[in-house]
Every structure is written in C-alpha cells, then in structure tokens.
C-alpha positions as CSV (number, residue, x, y, z in Angstrom):
1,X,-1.3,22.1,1.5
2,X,-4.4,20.3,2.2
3,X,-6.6,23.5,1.1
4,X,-5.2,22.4,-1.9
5,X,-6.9,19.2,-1.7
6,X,-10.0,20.7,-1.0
7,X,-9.8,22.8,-3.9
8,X,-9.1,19.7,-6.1
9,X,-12.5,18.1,-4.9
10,X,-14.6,21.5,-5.5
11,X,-13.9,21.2,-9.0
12,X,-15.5,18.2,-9.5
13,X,-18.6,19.4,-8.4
14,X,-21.6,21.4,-9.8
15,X,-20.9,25.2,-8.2
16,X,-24.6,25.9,-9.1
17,X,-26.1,22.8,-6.9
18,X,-26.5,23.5,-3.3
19,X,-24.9,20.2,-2.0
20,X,-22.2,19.5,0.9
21,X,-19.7,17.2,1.2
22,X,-19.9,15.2,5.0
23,X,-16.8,13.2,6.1
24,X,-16.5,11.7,9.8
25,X,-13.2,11.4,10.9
26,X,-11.6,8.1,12.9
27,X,-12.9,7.4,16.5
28,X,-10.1,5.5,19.0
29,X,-10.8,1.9,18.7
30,X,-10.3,-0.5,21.5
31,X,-9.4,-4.0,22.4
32,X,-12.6,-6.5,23.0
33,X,-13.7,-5.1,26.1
34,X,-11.1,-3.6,27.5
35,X,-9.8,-0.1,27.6
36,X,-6.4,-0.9,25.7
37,X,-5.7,1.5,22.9
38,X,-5.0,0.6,19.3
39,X,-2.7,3.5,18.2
40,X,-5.0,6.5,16.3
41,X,-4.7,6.6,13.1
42,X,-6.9,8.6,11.0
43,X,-9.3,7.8,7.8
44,X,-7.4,8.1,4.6
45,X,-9.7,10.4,3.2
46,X,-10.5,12.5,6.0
47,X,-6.8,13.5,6.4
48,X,-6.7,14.3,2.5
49,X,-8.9,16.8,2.8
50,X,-7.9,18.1,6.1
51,X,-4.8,17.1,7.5
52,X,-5.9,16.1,11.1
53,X,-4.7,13.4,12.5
54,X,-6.8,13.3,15.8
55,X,-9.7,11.9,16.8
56,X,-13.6,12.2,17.0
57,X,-13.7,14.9,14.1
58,X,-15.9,15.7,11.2
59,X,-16.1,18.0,8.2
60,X,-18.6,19.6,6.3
61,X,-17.9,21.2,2.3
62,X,-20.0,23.5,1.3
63,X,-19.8,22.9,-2.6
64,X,-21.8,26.3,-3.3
65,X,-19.7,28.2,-1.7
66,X,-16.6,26.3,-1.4
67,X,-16.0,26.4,2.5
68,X,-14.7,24.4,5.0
69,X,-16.2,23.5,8.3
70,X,-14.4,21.6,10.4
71,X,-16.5,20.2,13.4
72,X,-14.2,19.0,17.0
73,X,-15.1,17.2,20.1
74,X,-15.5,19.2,23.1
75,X,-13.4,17.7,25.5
76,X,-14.1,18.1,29.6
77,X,-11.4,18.4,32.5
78,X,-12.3,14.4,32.7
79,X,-10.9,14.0,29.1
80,X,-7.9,15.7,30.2
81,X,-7.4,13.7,33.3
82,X,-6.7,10.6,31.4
83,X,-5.3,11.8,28.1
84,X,-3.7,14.7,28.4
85,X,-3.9,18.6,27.1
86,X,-7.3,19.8,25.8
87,X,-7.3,21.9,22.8
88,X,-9.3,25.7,23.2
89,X,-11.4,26.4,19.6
90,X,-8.1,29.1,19.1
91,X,-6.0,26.1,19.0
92,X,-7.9,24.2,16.2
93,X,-8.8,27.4,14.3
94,X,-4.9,28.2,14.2
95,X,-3.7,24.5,13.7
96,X,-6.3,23.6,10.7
97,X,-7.5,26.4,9.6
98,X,-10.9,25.6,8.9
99,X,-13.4,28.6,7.4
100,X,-15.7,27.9,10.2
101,X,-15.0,25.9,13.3
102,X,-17.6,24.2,15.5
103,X,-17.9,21.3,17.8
104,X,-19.4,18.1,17.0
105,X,-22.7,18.8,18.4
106,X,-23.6,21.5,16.2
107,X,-23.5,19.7,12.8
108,X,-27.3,19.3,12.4
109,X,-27.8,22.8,12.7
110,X,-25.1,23.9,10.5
111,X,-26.8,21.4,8.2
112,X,-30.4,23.2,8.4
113,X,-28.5,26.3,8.5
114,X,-26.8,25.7,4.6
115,X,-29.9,24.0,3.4
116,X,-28.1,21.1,1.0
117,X,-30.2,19.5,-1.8
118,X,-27.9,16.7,-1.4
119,X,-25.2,15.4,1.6
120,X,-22.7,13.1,-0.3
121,X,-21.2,11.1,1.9
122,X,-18.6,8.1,2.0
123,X,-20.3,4.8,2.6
124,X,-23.9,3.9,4.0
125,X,-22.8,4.0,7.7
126,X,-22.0,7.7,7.7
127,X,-25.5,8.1,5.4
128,X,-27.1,7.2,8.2
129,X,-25.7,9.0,10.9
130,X,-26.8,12.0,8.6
131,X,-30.7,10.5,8.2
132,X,-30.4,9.6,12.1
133,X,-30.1,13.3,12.3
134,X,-32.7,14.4,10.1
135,X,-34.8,12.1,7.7
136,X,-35.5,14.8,5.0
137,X,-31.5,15.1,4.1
138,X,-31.3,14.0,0.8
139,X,-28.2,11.5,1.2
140,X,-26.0,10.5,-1.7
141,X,-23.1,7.7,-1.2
142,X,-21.5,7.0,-4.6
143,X,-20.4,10.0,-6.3
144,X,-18.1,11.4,-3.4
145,X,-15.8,8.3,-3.6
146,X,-15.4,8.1,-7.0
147,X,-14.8,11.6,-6.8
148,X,-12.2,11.3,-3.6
149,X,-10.3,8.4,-5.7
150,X,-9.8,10.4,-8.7
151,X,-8.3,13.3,-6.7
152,X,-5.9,11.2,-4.8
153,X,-4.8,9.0,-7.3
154,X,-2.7,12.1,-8.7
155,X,-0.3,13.3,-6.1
156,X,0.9,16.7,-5.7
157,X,4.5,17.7,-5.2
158,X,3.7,18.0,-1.4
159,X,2.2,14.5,-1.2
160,X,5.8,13.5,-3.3
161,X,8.0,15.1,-0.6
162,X,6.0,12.7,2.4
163,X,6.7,9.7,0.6
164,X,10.4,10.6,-0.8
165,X,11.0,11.0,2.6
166,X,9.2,7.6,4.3
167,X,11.2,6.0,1.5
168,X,14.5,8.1,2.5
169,X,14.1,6.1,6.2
170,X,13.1,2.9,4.9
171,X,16.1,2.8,2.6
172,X,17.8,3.2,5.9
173,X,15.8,0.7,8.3
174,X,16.4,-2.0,5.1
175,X,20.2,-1.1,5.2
176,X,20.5,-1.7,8.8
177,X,18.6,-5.0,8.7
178,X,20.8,-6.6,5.6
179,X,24.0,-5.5,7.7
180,X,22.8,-7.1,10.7
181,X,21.1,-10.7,9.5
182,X,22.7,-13.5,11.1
183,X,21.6,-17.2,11.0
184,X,20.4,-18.1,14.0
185,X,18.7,-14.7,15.1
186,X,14.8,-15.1,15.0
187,X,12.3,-12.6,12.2
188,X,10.9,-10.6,15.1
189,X,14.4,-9.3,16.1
190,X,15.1,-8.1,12.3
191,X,11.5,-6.4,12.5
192,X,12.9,-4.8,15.9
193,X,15.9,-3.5,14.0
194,X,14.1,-1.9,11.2
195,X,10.8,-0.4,13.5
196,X,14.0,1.4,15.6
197,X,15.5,2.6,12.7
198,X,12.2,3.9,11.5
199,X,11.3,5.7,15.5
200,X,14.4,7.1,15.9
201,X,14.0,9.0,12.3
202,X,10.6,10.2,14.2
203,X,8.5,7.9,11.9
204,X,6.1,6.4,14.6
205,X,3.2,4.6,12.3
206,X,4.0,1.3,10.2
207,X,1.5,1.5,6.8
208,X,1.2,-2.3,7.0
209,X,1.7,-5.3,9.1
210,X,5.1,-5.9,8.3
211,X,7.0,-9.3,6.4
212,X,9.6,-10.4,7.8
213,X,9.7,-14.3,6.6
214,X,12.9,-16.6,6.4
215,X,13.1,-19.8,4.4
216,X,10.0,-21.7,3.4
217,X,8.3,-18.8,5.2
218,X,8.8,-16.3,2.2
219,X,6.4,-18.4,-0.3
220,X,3.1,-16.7,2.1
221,X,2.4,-14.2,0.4
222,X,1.3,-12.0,3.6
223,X,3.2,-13.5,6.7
224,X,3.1,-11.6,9.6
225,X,3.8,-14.2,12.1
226,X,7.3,-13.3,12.2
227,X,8.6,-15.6,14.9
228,X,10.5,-18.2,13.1
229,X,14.5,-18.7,13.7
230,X,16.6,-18.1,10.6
231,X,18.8,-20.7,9.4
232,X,22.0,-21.0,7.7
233,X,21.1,-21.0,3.4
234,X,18.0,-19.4,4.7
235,X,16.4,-16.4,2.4
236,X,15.3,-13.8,4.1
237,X,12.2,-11.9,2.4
238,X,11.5,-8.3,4.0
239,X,8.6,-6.2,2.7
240,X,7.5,-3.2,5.3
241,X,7.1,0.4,5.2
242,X,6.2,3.1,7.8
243,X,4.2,6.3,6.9
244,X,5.2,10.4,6.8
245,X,2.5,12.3,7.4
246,X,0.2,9.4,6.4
247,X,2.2,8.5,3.3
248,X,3.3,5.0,2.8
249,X,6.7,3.3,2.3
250,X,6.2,-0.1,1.0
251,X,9.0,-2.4,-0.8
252,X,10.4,-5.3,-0.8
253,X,13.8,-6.9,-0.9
254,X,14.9,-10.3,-0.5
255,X,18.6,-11.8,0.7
256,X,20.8,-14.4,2.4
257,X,20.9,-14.9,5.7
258,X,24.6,-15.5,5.6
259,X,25.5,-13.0,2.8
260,X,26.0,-15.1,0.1
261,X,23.5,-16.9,-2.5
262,X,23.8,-20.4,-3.4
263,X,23.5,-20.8,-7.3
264,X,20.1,-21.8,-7.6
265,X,19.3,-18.9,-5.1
266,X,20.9,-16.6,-7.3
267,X,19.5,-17.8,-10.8
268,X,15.6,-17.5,-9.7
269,X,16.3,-14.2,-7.9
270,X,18.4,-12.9,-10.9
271,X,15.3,-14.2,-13.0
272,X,13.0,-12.0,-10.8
273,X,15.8,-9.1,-11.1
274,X,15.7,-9.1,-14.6
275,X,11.4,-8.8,-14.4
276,X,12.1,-5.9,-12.2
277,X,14.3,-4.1,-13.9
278,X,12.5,-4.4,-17.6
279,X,9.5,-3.8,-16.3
280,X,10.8,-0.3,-14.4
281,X,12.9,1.0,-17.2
282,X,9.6,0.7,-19.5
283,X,7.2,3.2,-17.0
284,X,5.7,5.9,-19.1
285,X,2.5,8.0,-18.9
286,X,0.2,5.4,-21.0
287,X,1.8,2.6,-20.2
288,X,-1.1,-0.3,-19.1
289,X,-0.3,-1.9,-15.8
290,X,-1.7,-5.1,-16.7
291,X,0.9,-4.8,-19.9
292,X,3.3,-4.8,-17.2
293,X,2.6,-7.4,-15.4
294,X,2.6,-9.8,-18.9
295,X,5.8,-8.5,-19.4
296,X,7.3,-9.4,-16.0
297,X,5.8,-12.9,-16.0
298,X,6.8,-13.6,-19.6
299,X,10.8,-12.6,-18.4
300,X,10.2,-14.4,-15.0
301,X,9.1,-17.6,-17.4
302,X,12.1,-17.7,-19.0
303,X,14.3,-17.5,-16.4
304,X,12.7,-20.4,-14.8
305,X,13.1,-22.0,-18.4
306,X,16.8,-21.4,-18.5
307,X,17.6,-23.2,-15.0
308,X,15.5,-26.5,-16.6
309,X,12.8,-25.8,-13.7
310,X,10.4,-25.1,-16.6
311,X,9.9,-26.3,-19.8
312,X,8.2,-25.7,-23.1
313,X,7.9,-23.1,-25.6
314,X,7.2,-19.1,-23.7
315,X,4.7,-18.4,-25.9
316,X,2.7,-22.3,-24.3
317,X,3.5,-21.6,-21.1
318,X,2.0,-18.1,-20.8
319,X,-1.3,-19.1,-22.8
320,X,-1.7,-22.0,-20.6
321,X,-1.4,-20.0,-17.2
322,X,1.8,-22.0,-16.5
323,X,3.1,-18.0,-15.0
324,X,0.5,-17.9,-12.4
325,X,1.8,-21.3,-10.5
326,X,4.9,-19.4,-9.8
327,X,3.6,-15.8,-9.7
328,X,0.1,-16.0,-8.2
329,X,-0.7,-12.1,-7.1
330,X,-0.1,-8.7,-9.1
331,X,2.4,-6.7,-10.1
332,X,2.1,-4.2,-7.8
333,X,-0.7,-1.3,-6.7
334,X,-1.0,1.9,-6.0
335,X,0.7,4.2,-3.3
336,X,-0.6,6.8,-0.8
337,X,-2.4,7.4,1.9
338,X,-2.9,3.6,2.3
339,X,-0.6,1.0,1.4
340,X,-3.0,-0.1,-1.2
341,X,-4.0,2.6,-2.0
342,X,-7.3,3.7,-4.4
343,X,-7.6,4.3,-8.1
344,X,-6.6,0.4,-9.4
345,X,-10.0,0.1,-10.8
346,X,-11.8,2.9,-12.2
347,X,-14.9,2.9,-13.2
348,X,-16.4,0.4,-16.2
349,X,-12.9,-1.5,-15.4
350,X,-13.3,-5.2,-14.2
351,X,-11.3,-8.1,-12.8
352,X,-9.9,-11.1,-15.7
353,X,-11.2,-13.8,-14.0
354,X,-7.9,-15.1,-15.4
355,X,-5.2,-17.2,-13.6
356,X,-2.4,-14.7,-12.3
357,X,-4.4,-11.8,-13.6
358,X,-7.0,-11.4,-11.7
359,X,-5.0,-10.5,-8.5
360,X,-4.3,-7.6,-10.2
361,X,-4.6,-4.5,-7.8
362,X,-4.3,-2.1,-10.8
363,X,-6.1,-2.4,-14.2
364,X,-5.6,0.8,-15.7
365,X,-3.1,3.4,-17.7
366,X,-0.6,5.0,-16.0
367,X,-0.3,8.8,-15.9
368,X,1.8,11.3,-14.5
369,X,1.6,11.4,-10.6
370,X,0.9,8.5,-9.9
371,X,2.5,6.3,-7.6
372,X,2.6,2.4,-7.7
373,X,4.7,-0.3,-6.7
374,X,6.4,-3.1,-9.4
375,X,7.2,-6.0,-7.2
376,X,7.1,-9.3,-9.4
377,X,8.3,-12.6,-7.7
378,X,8.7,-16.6,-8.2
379,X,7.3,-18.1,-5.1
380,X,7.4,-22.3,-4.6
381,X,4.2,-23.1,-2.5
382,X,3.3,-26.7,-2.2
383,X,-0.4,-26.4,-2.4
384,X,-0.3,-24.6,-5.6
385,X,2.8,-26.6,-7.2
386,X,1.7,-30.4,-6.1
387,X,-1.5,-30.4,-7.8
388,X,0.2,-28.9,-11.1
389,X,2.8,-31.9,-10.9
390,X,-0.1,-34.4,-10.8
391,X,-1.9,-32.4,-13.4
392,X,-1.2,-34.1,-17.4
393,X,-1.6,-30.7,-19.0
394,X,0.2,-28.1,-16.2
395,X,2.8,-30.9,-15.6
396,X,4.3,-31.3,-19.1
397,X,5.6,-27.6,-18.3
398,X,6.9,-28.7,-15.4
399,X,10.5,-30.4,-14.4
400,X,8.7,-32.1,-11.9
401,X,12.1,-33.3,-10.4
402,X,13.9,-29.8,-9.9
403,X,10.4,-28.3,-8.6
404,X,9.5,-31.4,-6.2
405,X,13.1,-30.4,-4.9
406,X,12.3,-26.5,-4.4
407,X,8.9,-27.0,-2.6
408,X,10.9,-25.8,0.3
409,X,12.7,-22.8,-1.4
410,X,10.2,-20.3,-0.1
411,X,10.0,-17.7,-2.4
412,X,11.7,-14.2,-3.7
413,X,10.0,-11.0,-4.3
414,X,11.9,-7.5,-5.1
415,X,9.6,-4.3,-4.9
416,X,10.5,-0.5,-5.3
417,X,7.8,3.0,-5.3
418,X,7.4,4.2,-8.5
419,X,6.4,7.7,-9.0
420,X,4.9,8.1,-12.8
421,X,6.4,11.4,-14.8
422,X,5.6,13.4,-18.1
423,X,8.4,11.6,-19.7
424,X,9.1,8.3,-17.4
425,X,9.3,7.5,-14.0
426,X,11.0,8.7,-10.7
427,X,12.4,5.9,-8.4
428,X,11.7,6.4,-4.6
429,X,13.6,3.4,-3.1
430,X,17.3,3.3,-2.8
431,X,18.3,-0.3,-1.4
432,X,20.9,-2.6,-3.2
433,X,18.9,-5.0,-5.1
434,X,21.7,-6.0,-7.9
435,X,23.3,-9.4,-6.3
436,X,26.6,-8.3,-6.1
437,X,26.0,-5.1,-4.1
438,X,23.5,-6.9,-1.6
439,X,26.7,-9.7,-0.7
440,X,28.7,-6.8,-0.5
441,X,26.8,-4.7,1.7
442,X,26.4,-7.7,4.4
443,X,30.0,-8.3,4.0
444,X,30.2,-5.2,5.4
C-alpha cells in the first residue's frame, strides 16, 4: 500500500519541474561507546513512503517522472557473520518493489544521471549529505515536510487497519493488567504483564516509553521510572501503546489498586469521565481541537466545583486560568506513525501563549481521517498547587483545605484513539472506562 503513499506525495508536486525527492532512512544507533544495540526502528517518514523497516537505506523520487529508487547497503560475508542473512538485489526488488533498485554507493550518479533543478530534502543534515556529494545540487529543506505532514495527517483505510489492530492488543494487554493489579506488587511488574501480552500478539516495538505510575506518582505527567511499590488506596495510572507495522496505540486508563474507588477517588475521576465522554460524543469533521479542549476543562471545572475542591462562578474560573492548575497539558494529539504524531500545527497556526492552552499539541480543524487522542485529566502536583494557595487572586478559587489535603492524590487521566469520519467519529480503544465496569472487571 505504500505506492499509494508515494502517489499521494507526487501530487503535490509540480510534474513539469525536474526535481527529486531524497529521504535517508534510519542507521542502527548504539550505546556510548559500546557495541550494544538500540532496537531498529525506522524514520517515520521514510517508512510512509516505502515501507522498509531495515537499516542503512535511502530513496530517491523522481517528481518528473514519478519513480521510485530505492538505494540498499551492500552487505559483505563480514555483515553476515555477526548479524545474520544478507539480502541478494532479487530479494529487495521482490520485497519493496522499488522502480529501480541500487545500492547506496550509487546515489550521486543516479543524481547526475536525472539532472534535478532542485533535491528536497527533510532537514539540514540530509541537505548536506546531498551538497557533501556535489556542491552544485540545488538543495531545498522546507517544502518536503510540509508536504510529508499533509499527506500523513490523512490516513488511508490500510494505515486504519495497523492501528485498529495495535489498539485490538492493547485493549488486551490493558485487560490483563487491571485483572492482575494487586497492592503490594511494584509498576515494573504491571509494565511486564502488559509488554507480554503485547509480544505474544507478535507486537515487538513499544511507540513510547511507557506510564506505569501508582499513587502520588500519577500527577508526572511523563513518568517512566516505573519502580515504585503499589499500595493499598493507591491509583494506578497506565498510559502505553505498542506499534503494528509502525502505527501507534496510545491510551490511557486509570484505576484502583485494590478494585474499588474511595468516594473522592470516584468523584474527580467521574469528573474527568464526564470531560471524556462529552468531548468524544461531539467529534465531527470541523470540529476545532482547541474548542475541545475548552470544553473538557470547562466540565472538568465543574466537577471539581461540585466536590467543594473549587470554588467560584465557571465562567471566573476559566477566564482566570483557574483550569490549567489542575489540567496543565493538551487535550490530546495526533496519531500515526509516531506517537505524536505530525499535522497539530499547520502552517500560519501558532501557540496561545495562554495558561493550559498553550500545551496544546493540536491547533487546528478536524477532518475526516484523521486520528487523535482525547485524554483530559485533573492532576494534584504540589509545585503547581502551593503557589496557587499562597496566591490572593488564584486562591479565592481554591478550597485551600480540601486541595492542601489532595497534594498527594496523584492524578487521573482517561485517553482513547479517535479516528475522525464524514459524519463523526470511529472509537479504536475498547477498555472499560465507566466506574462500574472497571470494579467489576478486577473483581474478576
């Protein structure tokens, strides 16, 4: 399906201009001077347009012409020694399909050969490789990613079918987790349960340093430490995600330890519920994300308001930022070939330099195939909340008994993959989020 990719790109450009489009591939990276590993994984963009997921490759589009030239390393019996089977030309031709095959060595005189007016390449690093080849290239490093954004940004039924089915095994690996949770087992051995379930459904690649953060633990936004015992009343937060094919799982669901929330528990996450929910069940081609995420922070607000933790009129509290203390990043981001993926800003679109809005990942209208996540929370960090208690304005909004007594709540955070339709929205995640069906899931 990638050809179709390919095809996607070539549209955007002139057919009349002699130009070509130059991608390098991923190269095996290495611990600090040593000769460990870091597990391949390819450049986003590079397996959009091509679909190989090895290393030490490059491509060439001709935009004239529309062809694909695929360019491999030559490997020597060495090579083979100490990683295995080399692949003949036959074998590449066959697996990629490439209009014209050719190893790595040969892309300077396939570029003198087609004669471009202009290279466009990714970044200034692969511009230079190209003027490190020849200085009279005419190298271009702007248009091909807004280009490469724009394409991606809509997925096609194929790139739908990858992510239905990393989300079909993460609804799994997030299954098995909740049924196993026990205070007193530590995060890493929940994050062991959910990588097995994700390896033994042959997904082998996590999209993101997974979350898997108990108690006060859950209010970092991007724990990764995972090594923390869980205790009894603990919350567990979970956010992780492996990739199909390259394509990303990524949500978010938050629980008791012991299978049952205490009431205050239950009223913030039920708060945070009711964000989630509202904000879904209003997805629509046209639909600004950043109207979205006003929406779930003015619900969040008044669930807070209804359990006496805040205070004031909705209308006050969201003028005077009041949402961001508790809610500090986005509403969610785009979904893909990375976790966060491209397209949140397009071009002439800039960041609010606004409290809880300008974390935003996405600023822009939705439209149909596109895939983001909605994951609104109410986090309780101490070094955002204590200043706001000493402050005379942000503290008259403030129960500054009740939140002085929740500094060590931690935080909750629920987070599905939304793929945008002509008339709504498709769904992707599948894991009990409604409070009675999480309880009775543990229960077993």
């Amino acid at each position: 399906m990638h050809h179709l990719h390919r095809e996607k790109l070539f549209s955007l450009f002139d057919d009349n201009q002699s130009g070509v489009v130059f991608i390098q591939g991923a190269e095996t990276m290495y611990r600090y001077q040593t000769d460990y590993e870091f597990p391949f994984r390819q450049e986003s963009n590079f397996w959009y347009l091509t679909g190989a997921n090895e290393t030490d490759c490059s491509l060439i589009l001709d935009l004239k012409k529309e062809e694909y030239h695929l360019f491999v390393p030559k490997r020597d019996a060495q090579y083979a020694v100490w990683h295995g089977y080399v692949k003949t030309k036959e074998q590449y031709q066959e697996q990629y399909k490439p209009d014209h095959l050719h190893y790595q060595n040969d892309i300077l005189s396939v570029l003198n050969k087609l004669k471009p007016e202009v290279v466009y390449c990714l970044n200034d690093e692969q511009a230079e490789f190209i003027e490190d080849l020849d200085r009279g290239f005419n190298v271009e490093t702007d248009a091909l990613a807004d280009a490469l954004t724009y394409c991606r940004v809509l997925k096609t039924e194929w790139e739908l079918d990858q992510m239905r089915e990393a989300c079909r095994v993460n609804n799994l690996a997030y299954e098995a987790v909740m049924k196993a949770i026990k205070p007193g087992m530590y995060e890493y051995e929940l994050k062991a349960i959910f990588n097995k379930v994700q390896i033994e459904n042959g997904l082998l690649q996590d999209a993101y340093n997974g979350i898997f953060a108990s108690g006060v633990n859950a209010s970092i936004l991007h724990y990764v430490e995972n090594t923390y015992k869980i205790n009894d009343g603990d919350l567990f937060l979970m956010d992780a995600g492996f990739e199909c094919n390259g394509y990303a799982a990524d949500y978010t669901r938050t629980f008791p330890a012991n299978g049952k929330f205490t009431e205050i528990q239950a009223g913030i996450y039920q708060s945070v519920l009711n964000a989630h929910t509202e904000v879904i069940e209003s997805i629509r081609p046209g639909v600004k994300m950043e109207d979205l995420h006003l929406m779930a922070s003015r619900i969040m607000m008044g669930g807070l308001k209804k359990l006496g933790i805040i205070k004031g009129e909705i209308d006050d509290i969201m003028e005077q930022n009041i949402f961001a203390l508790f809610f500090p990043h986005g509403l969610g981001h785009f979904l893909g070939l990375d976790t966060h993926d491209v397209g949140g800003y397009p071009k002439g679109v800039d960041r609010i330099d606004r409290p809880g809005i300008k974390f935003l990942r996405a600023r822009r209208e939705l439209q149909p195939g596109m895939v983001i996540t909605i994951e609104p929370g109410i986090y309780f960090v101490p070094a955002v909340l204590e200043p706001a208690m000493e402050d005379p304005e942000q503290s008259k909004f403030l129960n500054v008994e009740k939140v002085k007594d929740l500094l060590t709540f931690g935080g909750i955070r629920i987070e599905d993959n939304i793929a945008v339709t002509e008339d709504g929205f498709e769904n992707l995640t599948n894991v009990p989020k409604e409070i009675d069906e999480i309880e009775a899931l543990m229960a077993g």
